[in-house]
C-alpha positions as CSV (number, residue, x, y, z in Angstrom):
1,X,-0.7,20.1,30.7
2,X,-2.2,22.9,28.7
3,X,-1.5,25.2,32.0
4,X,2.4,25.0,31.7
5,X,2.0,25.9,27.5
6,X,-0.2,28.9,28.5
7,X,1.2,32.2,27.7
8,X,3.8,30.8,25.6
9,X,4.5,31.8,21.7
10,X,3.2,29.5,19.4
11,X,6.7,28.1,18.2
12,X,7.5,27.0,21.4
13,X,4.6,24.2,20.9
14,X,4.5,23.5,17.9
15,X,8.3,23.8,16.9
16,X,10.9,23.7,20.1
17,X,8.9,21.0,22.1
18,X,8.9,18.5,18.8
19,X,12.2,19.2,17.5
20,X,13.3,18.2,21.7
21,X,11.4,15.1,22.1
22,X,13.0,13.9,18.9
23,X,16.3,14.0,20.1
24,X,15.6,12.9,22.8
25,X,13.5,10.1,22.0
26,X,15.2,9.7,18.1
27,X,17.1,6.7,18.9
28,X,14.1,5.0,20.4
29,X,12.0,5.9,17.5
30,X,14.9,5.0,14.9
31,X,15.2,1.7,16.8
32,X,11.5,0.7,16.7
33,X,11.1,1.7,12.5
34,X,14.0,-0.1,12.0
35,X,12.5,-3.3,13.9
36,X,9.3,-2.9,12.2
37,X,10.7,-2.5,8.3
38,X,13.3,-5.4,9.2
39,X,10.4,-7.5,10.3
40,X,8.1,-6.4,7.0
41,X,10.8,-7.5,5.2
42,X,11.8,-10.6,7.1
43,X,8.3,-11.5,6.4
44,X,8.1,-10.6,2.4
45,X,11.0,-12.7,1.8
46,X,9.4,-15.7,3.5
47,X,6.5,-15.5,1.6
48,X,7.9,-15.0,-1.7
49,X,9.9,-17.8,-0.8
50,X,6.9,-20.1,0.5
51,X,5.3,-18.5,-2.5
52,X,8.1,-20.1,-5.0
53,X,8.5,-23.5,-3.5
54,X,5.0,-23.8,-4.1
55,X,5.0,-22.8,-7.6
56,X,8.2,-25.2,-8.2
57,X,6.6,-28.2,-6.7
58,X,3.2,-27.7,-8.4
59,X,5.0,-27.3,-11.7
60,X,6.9,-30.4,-10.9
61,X,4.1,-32.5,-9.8
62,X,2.0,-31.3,-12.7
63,X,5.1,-32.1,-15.4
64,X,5.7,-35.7,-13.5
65,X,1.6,-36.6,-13.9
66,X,2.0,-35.7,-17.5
67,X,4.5,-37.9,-17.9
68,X,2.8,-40.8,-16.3
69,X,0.1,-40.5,-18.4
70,X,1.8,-41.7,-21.6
């Protein structure tokens, strides 16, 4: 690989060959940090929401023992 860069200005490396795999391969890499912050926030909400069912049945159970004890 580094014998077909040889010779070559340095802004062919480090700026054409970048700036062409990302449109070529943009979509792809669009597609796949999509999936990823969809699925970090798929799993957030379900553990905020696992998170506050606890926290509602706990206070519940906690309010309903009180209650007994009288």
């Amino acid at each position: 690989m580094r014998e077909i860069f040889t010779g070559l200005p340095w802004w062919v490396k480090w700026v054409a060959v970048p700036v062409i795999a990302l449109v070529v391969f943009g979509s792809v890499i669009a597609t796949v940090i999509g999936f990823v912050i969809g699925l970090l926030f798929k799993v957030l909400l379900f553990v905020a929401l696992v998170g506050g069912l606890i926290y509602v049945v706990r206070k519940f159970m906690s309010s309903s023992t009180s209650r007994s004890d009288w």
